[in-house]
C-alpha positions as CSV (number, residue, x, y, z in Angstrom):
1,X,11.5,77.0,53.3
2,X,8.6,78.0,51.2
3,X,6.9,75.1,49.8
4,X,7.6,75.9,45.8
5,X,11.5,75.0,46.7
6,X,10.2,72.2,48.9
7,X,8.8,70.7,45.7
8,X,12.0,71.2,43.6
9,X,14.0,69.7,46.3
10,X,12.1,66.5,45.9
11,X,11.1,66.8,42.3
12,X,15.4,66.8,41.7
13,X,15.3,63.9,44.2
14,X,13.2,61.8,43.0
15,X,14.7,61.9,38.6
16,X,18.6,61.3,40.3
17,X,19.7,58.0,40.0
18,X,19.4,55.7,42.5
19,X,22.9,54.2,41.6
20,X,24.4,56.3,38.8
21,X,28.0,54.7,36.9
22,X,30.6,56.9,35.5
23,X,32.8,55.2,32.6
24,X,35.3,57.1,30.7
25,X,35.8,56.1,27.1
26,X,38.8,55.1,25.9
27,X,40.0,51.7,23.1
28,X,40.1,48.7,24.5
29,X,40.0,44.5,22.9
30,X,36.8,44.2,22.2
31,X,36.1,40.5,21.3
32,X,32.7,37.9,20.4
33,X,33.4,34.1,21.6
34,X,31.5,31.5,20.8
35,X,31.2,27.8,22.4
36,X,29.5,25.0,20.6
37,X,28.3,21.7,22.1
38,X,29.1,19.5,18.8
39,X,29.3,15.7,17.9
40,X,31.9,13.5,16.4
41,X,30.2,11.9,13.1
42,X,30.9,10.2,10.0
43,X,30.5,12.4,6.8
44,X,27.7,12.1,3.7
45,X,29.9,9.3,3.0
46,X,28.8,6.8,5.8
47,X,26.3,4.0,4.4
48,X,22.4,4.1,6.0
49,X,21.1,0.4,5.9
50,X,17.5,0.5,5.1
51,X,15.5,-2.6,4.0
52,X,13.1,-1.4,1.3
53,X,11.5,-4.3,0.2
54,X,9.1,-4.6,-2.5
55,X,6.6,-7.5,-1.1
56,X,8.3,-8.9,1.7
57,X,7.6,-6.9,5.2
58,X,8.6,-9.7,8.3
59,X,12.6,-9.5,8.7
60,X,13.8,-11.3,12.1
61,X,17.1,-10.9,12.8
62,X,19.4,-14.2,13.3
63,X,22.6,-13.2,13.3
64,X,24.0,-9.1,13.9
65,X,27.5,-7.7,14.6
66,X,28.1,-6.1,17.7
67,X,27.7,-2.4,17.7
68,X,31.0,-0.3,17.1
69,X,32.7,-3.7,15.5
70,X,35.4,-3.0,12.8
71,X,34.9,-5.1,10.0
72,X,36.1,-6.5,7.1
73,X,34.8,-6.2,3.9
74,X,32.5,-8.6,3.1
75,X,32.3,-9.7,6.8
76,X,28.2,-10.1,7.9
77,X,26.5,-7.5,9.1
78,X,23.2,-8.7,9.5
79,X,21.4,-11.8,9.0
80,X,17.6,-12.5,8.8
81,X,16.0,-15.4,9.0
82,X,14.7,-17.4,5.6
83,X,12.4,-20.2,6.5
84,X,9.1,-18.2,6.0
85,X,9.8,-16.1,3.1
86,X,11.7,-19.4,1.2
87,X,8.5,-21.3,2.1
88,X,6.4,-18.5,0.5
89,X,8.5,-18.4,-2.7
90,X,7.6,-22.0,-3.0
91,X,4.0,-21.7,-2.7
92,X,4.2,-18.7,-5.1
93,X,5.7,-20.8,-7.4
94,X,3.4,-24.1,-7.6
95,X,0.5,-21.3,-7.7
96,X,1.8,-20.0,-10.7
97,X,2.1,-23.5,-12.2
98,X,-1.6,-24.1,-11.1
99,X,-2.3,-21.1,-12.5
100,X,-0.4,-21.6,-15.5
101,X,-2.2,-24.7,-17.0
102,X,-6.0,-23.4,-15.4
103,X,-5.1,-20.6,-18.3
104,X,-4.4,-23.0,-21.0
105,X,-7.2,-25.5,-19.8
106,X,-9.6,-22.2,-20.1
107,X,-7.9,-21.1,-23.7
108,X,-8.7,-24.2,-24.7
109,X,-12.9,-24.0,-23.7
110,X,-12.6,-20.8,-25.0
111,X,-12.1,-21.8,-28.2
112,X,-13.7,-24.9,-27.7
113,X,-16.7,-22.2,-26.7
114,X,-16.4,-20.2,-30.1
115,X,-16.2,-23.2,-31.9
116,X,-19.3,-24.9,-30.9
117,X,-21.2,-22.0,-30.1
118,X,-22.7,-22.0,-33.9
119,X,-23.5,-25.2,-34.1
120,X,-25.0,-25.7,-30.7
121,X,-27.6,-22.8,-32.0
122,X,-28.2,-24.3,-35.3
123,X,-29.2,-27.2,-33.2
124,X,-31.2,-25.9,-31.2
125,X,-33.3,-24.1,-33.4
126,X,-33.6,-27.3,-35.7
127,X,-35.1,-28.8,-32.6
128,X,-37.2,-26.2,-32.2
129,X,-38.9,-25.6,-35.5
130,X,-39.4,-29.3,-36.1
131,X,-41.2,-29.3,-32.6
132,X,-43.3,-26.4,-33.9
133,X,-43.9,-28.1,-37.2
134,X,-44.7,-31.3,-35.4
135,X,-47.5,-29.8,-33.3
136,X,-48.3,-27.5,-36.2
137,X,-48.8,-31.2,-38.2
138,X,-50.9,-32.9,-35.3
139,X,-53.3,-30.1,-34.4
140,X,-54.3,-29.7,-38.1
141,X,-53.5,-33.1,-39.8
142,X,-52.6,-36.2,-37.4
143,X,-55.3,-35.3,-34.6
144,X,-58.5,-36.0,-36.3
145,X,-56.7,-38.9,-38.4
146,X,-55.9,-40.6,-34.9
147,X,-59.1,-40.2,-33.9
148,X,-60.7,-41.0,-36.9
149,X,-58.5,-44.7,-37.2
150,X,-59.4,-45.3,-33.6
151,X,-63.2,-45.0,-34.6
152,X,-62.8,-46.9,-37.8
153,X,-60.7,-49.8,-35.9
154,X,-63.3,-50.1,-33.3
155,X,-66.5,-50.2,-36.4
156,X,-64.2,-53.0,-37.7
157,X,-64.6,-54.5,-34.7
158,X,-68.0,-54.2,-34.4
159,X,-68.7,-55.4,-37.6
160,X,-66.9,-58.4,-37.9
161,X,-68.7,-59.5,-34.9
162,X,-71.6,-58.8,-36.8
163,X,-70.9,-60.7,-39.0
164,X,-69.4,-63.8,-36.9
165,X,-72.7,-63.8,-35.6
166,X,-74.7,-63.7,-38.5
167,X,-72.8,-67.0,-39.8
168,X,-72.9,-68.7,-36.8
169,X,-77.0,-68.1,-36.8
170,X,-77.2,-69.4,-40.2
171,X,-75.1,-72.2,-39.4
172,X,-77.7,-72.9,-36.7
173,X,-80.4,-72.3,-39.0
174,X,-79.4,-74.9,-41.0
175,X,-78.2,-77.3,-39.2
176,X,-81.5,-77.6,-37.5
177,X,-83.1,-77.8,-40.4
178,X,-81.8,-81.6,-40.8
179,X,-83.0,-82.7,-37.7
180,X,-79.5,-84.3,-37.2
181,X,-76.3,-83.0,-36.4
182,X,-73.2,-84.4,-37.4
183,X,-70.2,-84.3,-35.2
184,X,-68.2,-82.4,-38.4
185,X,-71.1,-79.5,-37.9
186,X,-71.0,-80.0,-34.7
187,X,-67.3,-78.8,-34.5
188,X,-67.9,-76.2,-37.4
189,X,-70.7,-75.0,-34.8
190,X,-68.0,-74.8,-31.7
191,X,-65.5,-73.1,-34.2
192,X,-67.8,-70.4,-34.9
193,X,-68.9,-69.9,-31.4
194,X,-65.5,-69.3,-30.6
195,X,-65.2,-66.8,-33.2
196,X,-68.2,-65.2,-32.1
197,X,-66.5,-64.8,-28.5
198,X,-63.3,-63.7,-29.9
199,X,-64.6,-61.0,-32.1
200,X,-67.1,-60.1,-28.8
201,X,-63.7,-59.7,-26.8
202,X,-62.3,-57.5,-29.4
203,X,-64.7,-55.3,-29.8
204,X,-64.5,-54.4,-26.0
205,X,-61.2,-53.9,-25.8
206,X,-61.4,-51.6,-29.1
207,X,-63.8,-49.9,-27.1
208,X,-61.5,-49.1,-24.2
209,X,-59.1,-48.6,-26.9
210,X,-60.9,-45.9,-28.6
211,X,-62.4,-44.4,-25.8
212,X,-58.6,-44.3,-24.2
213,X,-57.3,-43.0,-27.4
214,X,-60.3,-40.3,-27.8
215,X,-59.9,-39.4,-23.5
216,X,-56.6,-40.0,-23.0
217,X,-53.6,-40.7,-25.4
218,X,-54.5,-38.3,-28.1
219,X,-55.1,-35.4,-26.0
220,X,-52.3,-36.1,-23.6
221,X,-50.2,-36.5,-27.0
222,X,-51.7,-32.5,-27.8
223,X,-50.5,-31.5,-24.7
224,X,-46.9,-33.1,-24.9
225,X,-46.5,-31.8,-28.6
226,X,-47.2,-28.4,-27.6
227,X,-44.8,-27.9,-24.3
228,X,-41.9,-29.0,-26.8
229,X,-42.9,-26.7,-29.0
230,X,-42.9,-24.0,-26.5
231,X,-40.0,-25.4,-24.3
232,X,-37.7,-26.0,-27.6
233,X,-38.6,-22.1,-28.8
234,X,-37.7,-21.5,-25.6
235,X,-34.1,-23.2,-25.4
236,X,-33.0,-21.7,-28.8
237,X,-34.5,-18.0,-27.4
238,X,-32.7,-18.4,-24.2
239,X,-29.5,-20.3,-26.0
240,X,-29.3,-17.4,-28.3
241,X,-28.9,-15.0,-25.3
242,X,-26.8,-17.3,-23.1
243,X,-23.9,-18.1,-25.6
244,X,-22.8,-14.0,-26.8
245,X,-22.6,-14.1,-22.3
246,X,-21.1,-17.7,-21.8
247,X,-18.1,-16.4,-24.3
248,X,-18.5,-13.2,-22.4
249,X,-17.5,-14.5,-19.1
250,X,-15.0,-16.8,-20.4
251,X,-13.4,-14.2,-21.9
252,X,-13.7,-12.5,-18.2
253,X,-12.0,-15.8,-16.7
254,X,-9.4,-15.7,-19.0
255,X,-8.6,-12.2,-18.6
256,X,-8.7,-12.7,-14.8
257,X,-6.4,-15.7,-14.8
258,X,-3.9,-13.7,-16.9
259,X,-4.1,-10.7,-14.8
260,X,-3.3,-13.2,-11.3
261,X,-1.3,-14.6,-12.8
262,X,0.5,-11.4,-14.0
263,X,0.1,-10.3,-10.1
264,X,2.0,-13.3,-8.9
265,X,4.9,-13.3,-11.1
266,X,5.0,-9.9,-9.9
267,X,4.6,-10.8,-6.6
268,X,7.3,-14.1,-7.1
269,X,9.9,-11.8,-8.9
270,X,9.3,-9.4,-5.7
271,X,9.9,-11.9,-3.1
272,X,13.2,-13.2,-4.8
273,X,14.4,-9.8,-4.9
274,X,13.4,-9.3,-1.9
275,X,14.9,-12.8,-0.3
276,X,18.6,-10.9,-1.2
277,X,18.3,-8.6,1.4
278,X,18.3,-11.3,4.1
279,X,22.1,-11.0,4.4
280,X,23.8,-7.8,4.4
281,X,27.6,-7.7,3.7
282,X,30.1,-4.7,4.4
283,X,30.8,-3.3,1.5
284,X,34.6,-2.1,2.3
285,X,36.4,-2.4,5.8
286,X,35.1,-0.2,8.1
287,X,32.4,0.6,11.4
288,X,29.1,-1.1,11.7
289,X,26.5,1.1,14.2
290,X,23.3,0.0,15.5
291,X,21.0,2.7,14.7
292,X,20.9,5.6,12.0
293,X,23.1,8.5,11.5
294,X,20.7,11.1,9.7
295,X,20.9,14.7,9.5
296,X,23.7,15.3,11.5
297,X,22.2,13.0,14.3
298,X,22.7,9.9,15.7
299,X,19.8,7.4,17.0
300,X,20.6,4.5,18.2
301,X,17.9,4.2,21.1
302,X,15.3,3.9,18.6
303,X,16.3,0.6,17.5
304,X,18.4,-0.4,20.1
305,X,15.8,-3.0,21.7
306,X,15.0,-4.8,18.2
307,X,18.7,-5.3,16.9
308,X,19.0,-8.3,18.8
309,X,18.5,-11.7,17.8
310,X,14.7,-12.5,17.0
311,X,14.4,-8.6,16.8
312,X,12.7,-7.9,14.1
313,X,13.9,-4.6,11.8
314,X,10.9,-2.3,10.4
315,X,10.7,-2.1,6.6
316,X,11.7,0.9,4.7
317,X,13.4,3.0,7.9
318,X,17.0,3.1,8.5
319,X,17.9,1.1,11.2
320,X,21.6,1.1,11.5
321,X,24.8,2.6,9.8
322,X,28.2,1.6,8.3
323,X,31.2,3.6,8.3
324,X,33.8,2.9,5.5
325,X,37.5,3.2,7.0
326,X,38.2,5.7,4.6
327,X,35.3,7.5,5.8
328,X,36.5,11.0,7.4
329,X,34.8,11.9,11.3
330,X,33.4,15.3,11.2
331,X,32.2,17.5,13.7
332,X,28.2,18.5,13.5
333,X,26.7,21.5,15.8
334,X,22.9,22.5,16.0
335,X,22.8,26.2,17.5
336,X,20.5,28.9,18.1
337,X,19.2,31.9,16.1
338,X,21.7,34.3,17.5
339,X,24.8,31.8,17.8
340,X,23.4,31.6,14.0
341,X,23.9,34.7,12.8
342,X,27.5,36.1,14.6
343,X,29.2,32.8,12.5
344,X,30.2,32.4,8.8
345,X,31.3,29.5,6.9
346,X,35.4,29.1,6.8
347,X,35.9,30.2,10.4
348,X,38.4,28.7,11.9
349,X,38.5,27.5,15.9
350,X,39.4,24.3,18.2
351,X,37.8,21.9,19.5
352,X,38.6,20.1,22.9
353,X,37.2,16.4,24.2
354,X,35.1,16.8,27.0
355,X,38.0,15.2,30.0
356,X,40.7,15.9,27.5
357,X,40.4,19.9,27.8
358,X,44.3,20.0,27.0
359,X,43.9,18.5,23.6
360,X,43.4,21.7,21.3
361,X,42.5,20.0,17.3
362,X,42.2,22.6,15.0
363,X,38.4,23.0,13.6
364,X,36.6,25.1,10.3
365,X,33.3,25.7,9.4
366,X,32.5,24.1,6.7
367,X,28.9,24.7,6.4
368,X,26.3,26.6,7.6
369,X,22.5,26.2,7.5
370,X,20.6,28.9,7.0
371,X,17.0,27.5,7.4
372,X,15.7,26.2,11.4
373,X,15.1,22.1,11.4
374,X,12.2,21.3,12.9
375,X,13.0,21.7,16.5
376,X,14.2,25.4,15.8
377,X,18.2,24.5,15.1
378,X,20.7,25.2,12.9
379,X,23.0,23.2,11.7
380,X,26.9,23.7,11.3
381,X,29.2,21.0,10.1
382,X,32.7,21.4,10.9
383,X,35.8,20.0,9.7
384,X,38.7,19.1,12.1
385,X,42.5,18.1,11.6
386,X,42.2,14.9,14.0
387,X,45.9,14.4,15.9
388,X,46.8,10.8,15.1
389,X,46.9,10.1,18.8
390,X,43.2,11.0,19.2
391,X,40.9,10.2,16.6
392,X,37.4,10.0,18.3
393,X,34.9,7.3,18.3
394,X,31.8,8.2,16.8
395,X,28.8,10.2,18.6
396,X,31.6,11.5,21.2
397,X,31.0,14.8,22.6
398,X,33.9,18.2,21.6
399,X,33.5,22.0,22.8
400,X,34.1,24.1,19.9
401,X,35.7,27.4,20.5
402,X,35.4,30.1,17.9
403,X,36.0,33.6,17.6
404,X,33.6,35.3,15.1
405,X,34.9,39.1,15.6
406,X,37.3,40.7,17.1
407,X,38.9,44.1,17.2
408,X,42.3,45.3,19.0
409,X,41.6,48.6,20.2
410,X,37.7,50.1,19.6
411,X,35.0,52.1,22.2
412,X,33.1,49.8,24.3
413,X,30.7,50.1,26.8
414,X,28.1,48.4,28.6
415,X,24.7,47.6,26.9
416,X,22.8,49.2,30.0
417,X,24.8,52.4,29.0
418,X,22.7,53.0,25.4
419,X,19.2,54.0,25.6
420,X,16.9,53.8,21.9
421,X,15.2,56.9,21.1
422,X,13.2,58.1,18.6
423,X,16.0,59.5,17.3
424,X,17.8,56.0,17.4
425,X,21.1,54.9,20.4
426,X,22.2,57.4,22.5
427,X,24.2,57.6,25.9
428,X,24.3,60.1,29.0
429,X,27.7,61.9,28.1
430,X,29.2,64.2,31.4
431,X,30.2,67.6,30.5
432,X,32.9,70.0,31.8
433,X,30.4,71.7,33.9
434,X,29.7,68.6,35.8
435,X,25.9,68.7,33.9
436,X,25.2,65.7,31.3
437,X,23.2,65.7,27.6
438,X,22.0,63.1,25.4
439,X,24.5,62.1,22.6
440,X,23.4,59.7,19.8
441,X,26.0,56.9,19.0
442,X,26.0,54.2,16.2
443,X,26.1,51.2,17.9
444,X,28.1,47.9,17.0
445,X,28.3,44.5,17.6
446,X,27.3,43.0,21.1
447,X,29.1,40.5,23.6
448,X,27.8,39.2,26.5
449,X,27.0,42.7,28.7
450,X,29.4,44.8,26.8
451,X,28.5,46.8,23.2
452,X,30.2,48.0,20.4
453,X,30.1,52.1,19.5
454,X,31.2,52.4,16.3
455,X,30.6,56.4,16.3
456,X,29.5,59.1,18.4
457,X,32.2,59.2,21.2
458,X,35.6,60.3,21.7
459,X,38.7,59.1,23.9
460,X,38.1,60.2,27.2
461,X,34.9,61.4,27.4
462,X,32.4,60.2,30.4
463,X,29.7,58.4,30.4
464,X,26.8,58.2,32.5
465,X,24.5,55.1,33.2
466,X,22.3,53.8,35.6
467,X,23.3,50.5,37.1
């Protein structure tokens, strides 16, 4: 064997098959099935509780009904306890009354304020330009008077001891001259001695007088004249700047005090409201669940720690649910892309309970999302027609049956079968010469391992694949 057919030997072993399938074509069911894991739920209809309070934020449960508990309307569903927030609707309220008269009290200065302001500057400036006109009056007029009476009070002095002398050395002088003295000029003698030393005594202490007037009084008088002056021009300048700010800032009190006390009869009107969510009633008879039902979803394990008495229930998040009795169950799903897109709303299935297989209940789609939630789902809500001898409790787990598509009779094969080329599907088809070609095919739906061919192949024709 020459080696050119040695290489064609193996060149034709190597491109067969390793395991080559023949299938010849002919109609068969050809069928899409579709299983759903779904959820027994109340509808839209069921009632979230949710506090949303508007001040109030601590809620301590005192009192809750069991979980899954049919009651009555009207019955209690939860209960909170009161002390704290009664006790804080009470202080609110003797802080508004405080409040309340501080406003009036600071009305009343305000006007008070307004009132007096003018005459409390007229007042002052009197003060001051009488000081200045006092001072003005001393330094040019009363000064040099003062010190001028001082001087003549003390020449008085001096001169009336003058002259107290003068008599009493003419008295002497002749007296003497008689070469006898009488006891009456003896006494007239002594008198005027005496008024001798009294006028002597005088004019000392007008002396100190004087010289305490010149030294001290006068000019400490200057000095104390002057800093009214300057401390009375002062008081005005400074009054005239302090009472346009006193009514200023009493204007800013008053403003302040109206807008706390606007703040807590907000806040005091809040808390009220607020105090009626500490009992919840049922509003009809019906299902009380601890935790929420949202979006098609049931969480009880969230809360399930903190709905217990002296649990305390987070503000403004649903925290449990109540089901009206005339509240229909339906059936939610979340599926995959692909389950997605092979399903349309008004299909029609069953559903059986997990350890109940042979309980069929009729099911529909009733809606179908067409956007992902956000852990890559979509939802479908179905409809059921519950047997009257088994309605489910809620959150209890169905298998949902559904047939999407389905066709009698059509061309089938498996999905290994078709090969995409650049001119699009084809499949190896077997010829009468036992040889094989590449056909194109328009390819249908797809179940499991096994396509659709809509076109391209004929009843009893053979098909070639690898396995």
């Amino acid at each position: 064997m020459n080696r050119l057919i040695q290489f064609t030997l193996i060149g034709a072993l190597l491109a067969a098959p390793v395991s080559a399938k023949e299938i010849t074509v002919e109609l068969q069911p050809f069928t899409i099935r579709r299983s759903l894991d779904a959820k027994v739920l109340p509808n839209e209809e069921a009632n979230l509780l949710k506090l949303d309070p508007l001040a109030w934020t601590d809620f301590e449960i005192t009192e809750i009904a069991d979980h899954g508990k049919h009651v009555a309307k009207d019955d209690t569903l939860v209960r909170f306890e009161t002390e704290e927030i009664d006790r804080k609707i009470a202080d609110l309220e003797r802080s508004l009354a405080s409040k309340t008269v501080q406003l009036a009290k600071a009305e009343d200065d305000f006007s008070n304020l307004k009132e007096t302001s003018a005459n409390r500057l007229e007042t002052a400036k009197r003060e001051a330009e009488i000081a200045k006109e006092e001072n003005t009056y001393f330094t040019t007029v009363r000064r040099k008077a003062e010190e001028e009476s001082s001087t003549q009070s003390l020449e008085r002095k001096k001169q009336m001891l003058e002259n107290n002398r003068e008599e009493l050395r003419q008295l002497k002088q002749m007296y003497l001259a008689d070469d006898l003295t009488e006891d009456t000029e003896e006494i007239i003698l002594v008198r005027q001695q005496d008024a001798v030393d009294a006028a002597e005594f005088a004019v000392r202490m007008a002396t100190l007088s004087h010289e305490r007037n010149l030294n001290v009084n006068i000019p400490r008088e200057a000095v104390k004249l002057a800093e009214k002056q300057r401390d009375t021009a002062l008081a005005y300048a400074k009054l005239k700047a302090d009472i346009p700010r006193e009514i200023e800032l009493k204007q800013l009190e008053i403003d302040g005090l109206r807008e706390s006390l606007k703040r807590d009869q907000q806040t005091l009107e809040e808390t009220k409201s607020d105090r009626k969510l500490f009992e919840i009633k049922a509003p009809a008879d019906g299902t009380f669940l601890h935790g929420p039902v949202m979006d098609g979803q049931w969480s009880p394990a969230a809360v399930a720690k903190s709905l217990v008495p002296h649990g305390k229930v987070p503000a403004h998040k649903p925290f449990a649910t109540f089901v009206p009795a005339t509240s229909p169950l339906t059936l939610i799903s979340f599926i995959d892309e692909s389950t997605a897109l092979s399903l349309n709303t008004g299909l029609k299935g069953i559903a059986t309970p997990q350890g109940a297989e042979e309980t069929e209940i009729p099911v529909t789609i009733e809606a179908l999302s067409t956007t992902k939630n956000p852990e890559g789902k979509y939802r479908v809500d179905l409809t059921a027609e519950w047997p009257e001898n088994h309605i489910p409790a809620p959150n209890s787990s169905l298998k949902v049956h559904l047939i999407p598509y389905h066709k009698k009779a059509t061309v089938s094969l498996p999905v290994k079968a078709l090969r995409f080329d650049p001119e699009g599907w084809t499949v190896d088809v077997k010829l009468a010469n036992g040889k094989s070609e590449r056909r194109p095919v328009k390819r249908g739906r797809v179940s499991g391992d096994q396509t659709e061919i809509l076109s391209g192949l004929e009843v009893g024709q053979v098909v070639i694949f690898q396995d």
